[in-house]
N, CA, C and O of each residue as an XYZ file, in Angstrom:
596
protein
N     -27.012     10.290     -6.899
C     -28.041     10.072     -5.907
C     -28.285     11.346     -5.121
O     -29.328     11.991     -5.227
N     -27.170     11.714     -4.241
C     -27.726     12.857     -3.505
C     -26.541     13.565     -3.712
O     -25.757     12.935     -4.422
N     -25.949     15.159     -3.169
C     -24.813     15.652     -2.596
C     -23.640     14.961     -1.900
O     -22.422     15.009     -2.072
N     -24.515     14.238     -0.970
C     -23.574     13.768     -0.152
C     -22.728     12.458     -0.380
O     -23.162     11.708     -1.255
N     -21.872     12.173      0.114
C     -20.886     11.246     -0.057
C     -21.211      9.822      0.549
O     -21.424      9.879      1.760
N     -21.277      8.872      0.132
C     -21.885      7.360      0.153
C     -20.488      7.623      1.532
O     -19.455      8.293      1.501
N     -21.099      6.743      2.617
C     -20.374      6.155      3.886
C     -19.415      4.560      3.260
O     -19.342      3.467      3.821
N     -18.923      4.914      2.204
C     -18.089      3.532      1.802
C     -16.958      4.194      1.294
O     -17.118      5.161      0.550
N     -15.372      3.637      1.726
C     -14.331      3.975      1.085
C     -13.578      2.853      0.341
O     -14.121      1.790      0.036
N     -12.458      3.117      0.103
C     -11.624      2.125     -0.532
C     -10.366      2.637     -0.369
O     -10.044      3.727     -0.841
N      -9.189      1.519      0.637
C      -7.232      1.628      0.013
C      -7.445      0.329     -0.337
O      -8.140     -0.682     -0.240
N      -5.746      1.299     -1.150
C      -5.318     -0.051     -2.182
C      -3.690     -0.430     -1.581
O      -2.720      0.274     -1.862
N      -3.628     -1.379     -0.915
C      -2.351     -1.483     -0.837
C      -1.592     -1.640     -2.196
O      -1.783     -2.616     -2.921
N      -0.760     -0.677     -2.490
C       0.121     -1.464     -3.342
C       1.789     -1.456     -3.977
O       2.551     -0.613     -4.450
N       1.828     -3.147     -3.624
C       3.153     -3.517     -4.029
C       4.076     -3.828     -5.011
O       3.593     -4.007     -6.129
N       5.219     -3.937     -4.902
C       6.446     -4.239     -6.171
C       7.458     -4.977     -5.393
O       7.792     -4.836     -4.217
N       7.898     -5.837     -6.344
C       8.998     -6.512     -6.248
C      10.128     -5.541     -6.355
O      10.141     -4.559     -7.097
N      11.273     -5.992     -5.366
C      12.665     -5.352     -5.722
C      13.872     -5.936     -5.118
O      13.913     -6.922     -4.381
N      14.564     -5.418     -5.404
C      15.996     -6.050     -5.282
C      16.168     -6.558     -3.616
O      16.838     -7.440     -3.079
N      15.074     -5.385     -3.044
C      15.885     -5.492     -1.549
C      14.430     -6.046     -0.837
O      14.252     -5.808      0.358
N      13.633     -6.624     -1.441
C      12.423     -7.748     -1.102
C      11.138     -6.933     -1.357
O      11.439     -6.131     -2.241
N      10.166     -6.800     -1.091
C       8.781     -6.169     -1.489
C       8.819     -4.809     -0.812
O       9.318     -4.648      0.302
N       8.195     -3.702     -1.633
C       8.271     -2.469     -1.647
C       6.791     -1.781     -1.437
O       6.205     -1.642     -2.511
N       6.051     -1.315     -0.277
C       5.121     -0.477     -0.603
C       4.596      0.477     -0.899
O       5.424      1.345     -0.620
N       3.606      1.029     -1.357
C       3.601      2.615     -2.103
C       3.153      3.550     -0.949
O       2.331      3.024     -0.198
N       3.445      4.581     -0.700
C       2.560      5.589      0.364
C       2.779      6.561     -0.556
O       3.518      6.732     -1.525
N       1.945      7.136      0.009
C       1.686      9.027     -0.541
C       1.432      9.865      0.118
O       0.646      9.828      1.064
N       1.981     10.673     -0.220
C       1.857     12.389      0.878
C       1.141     12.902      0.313
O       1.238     13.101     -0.898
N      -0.174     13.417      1.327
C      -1.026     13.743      0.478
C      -1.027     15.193      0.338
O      -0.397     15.486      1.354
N      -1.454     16.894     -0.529
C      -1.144     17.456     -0.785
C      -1.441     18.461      0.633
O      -2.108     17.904      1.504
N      -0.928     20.103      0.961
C      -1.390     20.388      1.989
C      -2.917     20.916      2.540
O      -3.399     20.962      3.672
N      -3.433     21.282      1.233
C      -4.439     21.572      0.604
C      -5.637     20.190      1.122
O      -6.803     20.354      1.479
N      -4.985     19.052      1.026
C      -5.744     17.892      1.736
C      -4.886     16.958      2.984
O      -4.245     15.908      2.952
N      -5.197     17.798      3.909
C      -4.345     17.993      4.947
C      -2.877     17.120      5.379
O      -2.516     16.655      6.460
N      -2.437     17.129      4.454
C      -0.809     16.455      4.392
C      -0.925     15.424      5.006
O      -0.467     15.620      6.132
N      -1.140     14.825      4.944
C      -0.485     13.364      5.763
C      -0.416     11.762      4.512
O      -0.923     11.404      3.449
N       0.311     11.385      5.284
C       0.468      9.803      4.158
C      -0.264      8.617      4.371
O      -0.498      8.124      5.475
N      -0.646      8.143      3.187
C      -1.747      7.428      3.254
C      -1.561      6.588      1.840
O      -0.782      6.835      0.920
N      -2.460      5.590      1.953
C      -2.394      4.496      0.692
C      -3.065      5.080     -0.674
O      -3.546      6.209     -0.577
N      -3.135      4.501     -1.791
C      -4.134      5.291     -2.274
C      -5.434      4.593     -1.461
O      -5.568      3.582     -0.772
N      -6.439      5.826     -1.976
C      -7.671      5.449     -1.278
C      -8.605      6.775     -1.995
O      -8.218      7.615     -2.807
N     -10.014      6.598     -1.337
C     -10.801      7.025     -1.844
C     -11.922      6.556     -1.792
O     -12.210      5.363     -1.688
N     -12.800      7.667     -1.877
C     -14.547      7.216     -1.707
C     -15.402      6.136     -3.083
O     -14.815      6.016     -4.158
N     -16.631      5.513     -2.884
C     -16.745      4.781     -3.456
C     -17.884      5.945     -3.730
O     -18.193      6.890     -3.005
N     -18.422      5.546     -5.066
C     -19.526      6.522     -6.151
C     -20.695      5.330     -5.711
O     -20.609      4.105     -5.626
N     -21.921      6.374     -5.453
C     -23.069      5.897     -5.238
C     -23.493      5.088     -6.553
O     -23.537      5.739     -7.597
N     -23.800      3.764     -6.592
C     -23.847      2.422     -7.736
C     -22.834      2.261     -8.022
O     -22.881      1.702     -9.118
N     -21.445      2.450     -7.612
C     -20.000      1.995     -7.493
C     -20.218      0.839     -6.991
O     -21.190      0.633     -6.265
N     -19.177     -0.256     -7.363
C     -18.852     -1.423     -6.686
C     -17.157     -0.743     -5.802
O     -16.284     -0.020     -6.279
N     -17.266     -1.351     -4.448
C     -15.832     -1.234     -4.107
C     -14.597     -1.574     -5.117
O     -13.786     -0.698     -5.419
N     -14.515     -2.801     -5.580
C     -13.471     -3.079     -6.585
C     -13.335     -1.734     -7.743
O     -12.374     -0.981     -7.586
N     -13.920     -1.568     -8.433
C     -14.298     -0.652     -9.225
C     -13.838      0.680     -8.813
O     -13.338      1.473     -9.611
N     -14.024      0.948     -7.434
C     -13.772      2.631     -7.011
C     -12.277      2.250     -6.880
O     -11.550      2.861     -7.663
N     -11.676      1.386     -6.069
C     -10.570      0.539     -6.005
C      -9.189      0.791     -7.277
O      -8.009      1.140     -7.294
N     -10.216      0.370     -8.185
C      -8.980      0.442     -9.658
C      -9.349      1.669     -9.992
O      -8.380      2.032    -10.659
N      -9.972      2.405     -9.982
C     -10.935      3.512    -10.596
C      -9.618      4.622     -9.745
O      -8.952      5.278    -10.547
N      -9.273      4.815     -8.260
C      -8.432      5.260     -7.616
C      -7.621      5.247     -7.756
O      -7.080      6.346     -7.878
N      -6.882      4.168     -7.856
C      -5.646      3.683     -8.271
C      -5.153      4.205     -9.292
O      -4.042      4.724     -9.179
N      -5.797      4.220    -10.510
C      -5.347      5.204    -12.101
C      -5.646      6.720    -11.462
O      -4.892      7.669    -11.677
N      -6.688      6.799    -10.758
C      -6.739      8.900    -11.035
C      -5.294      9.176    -10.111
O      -4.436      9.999    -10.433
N      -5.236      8.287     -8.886
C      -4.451      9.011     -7.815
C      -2.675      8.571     -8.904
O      -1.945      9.454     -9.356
N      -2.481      7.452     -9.020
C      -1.204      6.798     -9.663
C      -0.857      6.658    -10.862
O       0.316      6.653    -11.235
N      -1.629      6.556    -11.433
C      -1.581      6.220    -13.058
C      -1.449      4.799    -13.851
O      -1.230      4.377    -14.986
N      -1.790      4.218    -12.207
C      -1.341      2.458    -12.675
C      -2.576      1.754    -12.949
O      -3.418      1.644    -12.058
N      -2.768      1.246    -14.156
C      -3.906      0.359    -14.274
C      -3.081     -1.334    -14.555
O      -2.152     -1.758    -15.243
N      -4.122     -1.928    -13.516
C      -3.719     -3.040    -12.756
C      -4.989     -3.841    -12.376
O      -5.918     -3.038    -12.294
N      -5.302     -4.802    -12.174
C      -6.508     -5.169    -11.663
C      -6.157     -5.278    -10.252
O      -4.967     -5.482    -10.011
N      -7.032     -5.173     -9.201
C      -6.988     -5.147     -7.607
C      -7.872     -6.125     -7.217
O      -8.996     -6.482     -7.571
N      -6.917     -6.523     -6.243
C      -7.977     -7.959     -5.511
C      -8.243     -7.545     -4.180
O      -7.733     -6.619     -3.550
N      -9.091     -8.339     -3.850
C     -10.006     -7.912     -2.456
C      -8.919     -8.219     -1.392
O      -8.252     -9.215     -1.675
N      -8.608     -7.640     -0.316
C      -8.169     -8.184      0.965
C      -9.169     -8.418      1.871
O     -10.105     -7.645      2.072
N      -8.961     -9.647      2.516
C     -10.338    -10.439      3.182
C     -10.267     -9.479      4.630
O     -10.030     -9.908      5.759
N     -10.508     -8.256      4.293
C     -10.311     -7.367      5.526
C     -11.305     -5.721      5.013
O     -10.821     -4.853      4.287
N     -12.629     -5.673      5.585
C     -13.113     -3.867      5.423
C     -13.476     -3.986      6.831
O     -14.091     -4.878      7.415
N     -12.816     -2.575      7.374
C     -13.063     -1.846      8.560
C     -13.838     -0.529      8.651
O     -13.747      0.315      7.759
N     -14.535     -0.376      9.639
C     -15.326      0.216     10.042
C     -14.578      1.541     11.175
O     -14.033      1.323     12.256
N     -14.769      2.823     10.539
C     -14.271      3.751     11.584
C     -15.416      4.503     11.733
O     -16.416      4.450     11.017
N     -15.125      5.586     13.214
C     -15.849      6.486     13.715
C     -15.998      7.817     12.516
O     -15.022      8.220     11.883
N     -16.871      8.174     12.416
C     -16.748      9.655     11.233
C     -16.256     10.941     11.993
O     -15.716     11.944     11.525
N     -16.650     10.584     13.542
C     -16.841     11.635     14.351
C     -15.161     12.127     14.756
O     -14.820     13.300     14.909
N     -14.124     10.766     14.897
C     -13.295     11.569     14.919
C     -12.097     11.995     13.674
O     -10.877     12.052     13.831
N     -12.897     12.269     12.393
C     -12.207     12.742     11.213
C     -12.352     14.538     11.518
O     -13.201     15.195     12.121
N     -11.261     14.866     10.885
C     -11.587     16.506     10.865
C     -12.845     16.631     10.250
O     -13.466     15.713      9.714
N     -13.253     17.999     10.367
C     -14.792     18.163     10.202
C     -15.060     18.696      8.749
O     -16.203     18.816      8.307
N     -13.654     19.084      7.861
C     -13.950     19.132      6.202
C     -14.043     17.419      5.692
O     -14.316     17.056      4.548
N     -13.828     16.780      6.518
C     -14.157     15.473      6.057
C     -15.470     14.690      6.269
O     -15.981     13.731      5.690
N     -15.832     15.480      7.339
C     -17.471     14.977      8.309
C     -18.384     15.486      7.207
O     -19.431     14.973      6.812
N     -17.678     16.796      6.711
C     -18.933     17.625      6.315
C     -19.361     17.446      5.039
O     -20.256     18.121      4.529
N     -18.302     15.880      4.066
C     -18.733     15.186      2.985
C     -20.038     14.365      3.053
O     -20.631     14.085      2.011
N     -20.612     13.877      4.561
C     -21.277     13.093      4.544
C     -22.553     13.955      4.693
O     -22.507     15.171      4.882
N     -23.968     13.064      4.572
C     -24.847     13.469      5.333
C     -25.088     13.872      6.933
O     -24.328     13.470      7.814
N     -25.888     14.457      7.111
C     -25.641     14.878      8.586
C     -26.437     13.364      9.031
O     -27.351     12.718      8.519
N     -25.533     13.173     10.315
C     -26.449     11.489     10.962
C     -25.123     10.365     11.005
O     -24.760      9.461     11.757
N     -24.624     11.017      9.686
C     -23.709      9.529      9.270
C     -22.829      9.422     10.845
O     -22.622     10.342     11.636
N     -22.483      8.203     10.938
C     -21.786      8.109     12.205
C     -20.481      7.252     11.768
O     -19.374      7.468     12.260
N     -20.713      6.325     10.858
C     -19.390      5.293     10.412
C     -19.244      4.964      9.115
O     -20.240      4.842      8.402
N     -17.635      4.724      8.501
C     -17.771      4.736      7.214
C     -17.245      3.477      7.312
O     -16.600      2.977      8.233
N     -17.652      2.934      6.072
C     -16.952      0.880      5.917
C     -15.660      1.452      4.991
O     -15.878      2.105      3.971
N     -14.230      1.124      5.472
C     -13.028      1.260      4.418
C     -13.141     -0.067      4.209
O     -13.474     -0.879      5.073
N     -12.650     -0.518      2.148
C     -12.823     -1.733      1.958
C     -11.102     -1.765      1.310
O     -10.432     -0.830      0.871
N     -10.728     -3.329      1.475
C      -9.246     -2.926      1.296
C      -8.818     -4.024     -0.217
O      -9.345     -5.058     -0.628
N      -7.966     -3.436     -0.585
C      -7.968     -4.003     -1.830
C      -6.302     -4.576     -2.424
O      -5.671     -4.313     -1.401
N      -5.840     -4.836     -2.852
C      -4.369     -5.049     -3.115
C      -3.693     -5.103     -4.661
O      -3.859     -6.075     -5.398
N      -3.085     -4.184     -4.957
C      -2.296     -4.076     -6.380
C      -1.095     -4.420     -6.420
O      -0.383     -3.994     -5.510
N      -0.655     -5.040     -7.166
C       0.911     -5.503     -7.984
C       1.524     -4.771     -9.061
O       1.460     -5.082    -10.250
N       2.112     -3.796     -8.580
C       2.901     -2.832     -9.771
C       3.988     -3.506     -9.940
O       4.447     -4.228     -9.054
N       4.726     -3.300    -11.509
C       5.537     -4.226    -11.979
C       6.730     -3.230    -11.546
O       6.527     -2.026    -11.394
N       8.460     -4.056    -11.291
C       9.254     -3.760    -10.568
C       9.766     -2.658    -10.769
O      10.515     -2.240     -9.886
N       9.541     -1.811    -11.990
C      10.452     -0.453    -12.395
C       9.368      0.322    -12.306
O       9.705      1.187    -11.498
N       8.187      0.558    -12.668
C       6.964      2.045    -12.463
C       7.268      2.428    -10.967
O       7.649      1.873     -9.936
N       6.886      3.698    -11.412
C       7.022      4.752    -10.795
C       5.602      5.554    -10.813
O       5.272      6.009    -11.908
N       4.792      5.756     -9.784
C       3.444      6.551     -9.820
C       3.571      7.849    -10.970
O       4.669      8.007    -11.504
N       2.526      8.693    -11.308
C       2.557      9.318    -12.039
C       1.453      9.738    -11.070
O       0.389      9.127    -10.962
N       1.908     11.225    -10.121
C       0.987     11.591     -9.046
C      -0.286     12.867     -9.305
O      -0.235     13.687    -10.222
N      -1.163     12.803     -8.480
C      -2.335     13.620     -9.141
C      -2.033     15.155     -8.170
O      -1.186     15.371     -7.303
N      -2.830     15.816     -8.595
C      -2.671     17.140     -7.572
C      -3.350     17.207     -6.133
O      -3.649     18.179     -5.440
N      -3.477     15.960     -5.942
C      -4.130     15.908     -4.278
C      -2.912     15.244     -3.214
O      -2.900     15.065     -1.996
N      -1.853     14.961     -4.369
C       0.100     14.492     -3.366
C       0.726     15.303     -4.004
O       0.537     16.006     -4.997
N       1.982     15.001     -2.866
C       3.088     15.797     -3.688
C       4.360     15.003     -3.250
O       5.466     15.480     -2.995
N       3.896     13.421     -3.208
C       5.652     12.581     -2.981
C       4.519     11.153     -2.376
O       3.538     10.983     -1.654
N       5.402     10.428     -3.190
C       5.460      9.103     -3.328
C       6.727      8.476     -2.726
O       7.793      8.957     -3.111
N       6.775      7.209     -1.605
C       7.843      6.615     -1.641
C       7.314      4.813     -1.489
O       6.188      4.387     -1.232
N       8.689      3.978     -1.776
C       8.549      2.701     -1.974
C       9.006      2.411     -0.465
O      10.120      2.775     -0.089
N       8.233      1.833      0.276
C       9.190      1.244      0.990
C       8.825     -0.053      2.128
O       7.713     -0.578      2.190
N       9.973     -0.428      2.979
C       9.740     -2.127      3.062
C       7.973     -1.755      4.325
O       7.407     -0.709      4.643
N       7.787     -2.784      4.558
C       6.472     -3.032      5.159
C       6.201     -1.952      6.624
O       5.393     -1.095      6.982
N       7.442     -2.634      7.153
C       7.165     -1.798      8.463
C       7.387     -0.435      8.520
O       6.755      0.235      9.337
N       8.179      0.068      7.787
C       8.576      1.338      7.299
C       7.541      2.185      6.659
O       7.572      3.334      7.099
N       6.908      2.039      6.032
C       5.790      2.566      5.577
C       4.891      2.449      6.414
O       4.404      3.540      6.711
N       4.265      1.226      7.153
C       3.229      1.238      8.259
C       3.457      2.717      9.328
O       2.576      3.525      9.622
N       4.804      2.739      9.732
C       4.800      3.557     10.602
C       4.783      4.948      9.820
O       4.759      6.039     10.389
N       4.794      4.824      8.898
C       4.221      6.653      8.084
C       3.027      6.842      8.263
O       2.646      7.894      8.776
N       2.200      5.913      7.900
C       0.723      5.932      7.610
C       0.079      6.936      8.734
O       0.553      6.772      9.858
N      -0.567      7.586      8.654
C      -1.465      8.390      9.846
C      -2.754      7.522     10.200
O      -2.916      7.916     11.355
N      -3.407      6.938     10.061
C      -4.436      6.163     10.148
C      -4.140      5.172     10.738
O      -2.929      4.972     10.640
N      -4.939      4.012     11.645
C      -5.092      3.285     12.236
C      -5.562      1.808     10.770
O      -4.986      0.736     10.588
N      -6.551      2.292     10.152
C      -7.070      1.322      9.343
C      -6.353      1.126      7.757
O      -6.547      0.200      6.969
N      -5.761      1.929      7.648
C      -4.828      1.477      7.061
C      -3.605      0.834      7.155
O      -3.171     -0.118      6.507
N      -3.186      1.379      7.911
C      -1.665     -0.068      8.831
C      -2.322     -0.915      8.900
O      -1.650     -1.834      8.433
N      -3.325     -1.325      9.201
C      -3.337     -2.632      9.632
C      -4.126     -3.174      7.906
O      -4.458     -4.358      7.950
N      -4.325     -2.725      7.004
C      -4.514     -3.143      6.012
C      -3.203     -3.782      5.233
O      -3.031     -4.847      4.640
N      -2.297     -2.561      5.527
C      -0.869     -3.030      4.865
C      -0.368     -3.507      5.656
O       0.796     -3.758      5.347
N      -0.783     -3.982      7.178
C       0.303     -5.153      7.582
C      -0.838     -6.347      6.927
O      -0.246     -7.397      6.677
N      -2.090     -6.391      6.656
C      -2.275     -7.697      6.316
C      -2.385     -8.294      5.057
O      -2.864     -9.396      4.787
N      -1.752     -7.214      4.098
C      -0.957     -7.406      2.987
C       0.060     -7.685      2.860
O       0.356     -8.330      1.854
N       1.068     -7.332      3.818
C       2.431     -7.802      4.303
C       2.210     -9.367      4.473
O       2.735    -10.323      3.901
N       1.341     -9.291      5.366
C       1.512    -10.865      6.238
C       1.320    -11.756      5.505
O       1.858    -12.823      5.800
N       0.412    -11.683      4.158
C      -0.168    -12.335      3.413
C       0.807    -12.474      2.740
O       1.022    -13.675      2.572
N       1.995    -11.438      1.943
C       2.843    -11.978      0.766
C       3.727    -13.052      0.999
O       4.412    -13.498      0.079
């Protein structure tokens, strides 16, 4: 469609069973894309369906193909306060992007297979990972994936 980047994203919470009760995935993202940990996620392609960018993410960033189900939860953030290599994906004007949230079931032994935009993956229990997350709209995605299992 155009240059610019459609105002729609997508995380994927996603979980595994384990010995010591349900496990979530985070990722560090590389420094190059300003380090911090986060779910997978990712922008949606102009005539993308969310689901679609969803699993579509999930394999480039992890390597897990899985089908992803909707979480009855997309939030709406400010653009204005993202750093400005992130502003400067959008059109000029854009003011808010819709994150749509989605949920995967990796089976109990995989292990991500990470892309060059991380550099560390960890499993871990709900609250523990929430408090890694840098984002606001994502914690509260993976607590309402938590709450839900």
């Amino acid at each position: 469609m155009s240059g610019w980047r459609r105002p729609d994203e997508v995380a994927v919470v996603v979980r595994r069973p384990g010995a010591g009760g349900v496990r979530y995935l985070v990722l560090l993202r590389a420094p190059h894309k300003q380090g911090y940990w986060h779910l997978v996620a990712g922008g949606v392609e102009w005539g993308e369906e969310p689901a679609a960018a969803a699993a579509r993410e999930l394999a480039e960033e992890t390597g897990l193909e899985v089908p992803v189900r909707p979480l009855a939860l997309a939030l709406t953030y400010v653009l204005a306060e993202d750093p400005e290599p992130v502003r400067a994906r959008f059109a000029p004007g854009t003011e808010r992007v819709t994150l749509h949230g989605f949920l995967a079931e990796a089976p109990a032994a995989w292990e991500p297979s990470l892309d060059a935009e991380h550099v560390e993956a960890r499993w871990l229990p709900a609250d523990e990972a929430e408090a890694l997350l840098a984002y606001p709209e994502p914690r509260l995605m993976l607590r309402t994936a938590a709450e839900a299992a």
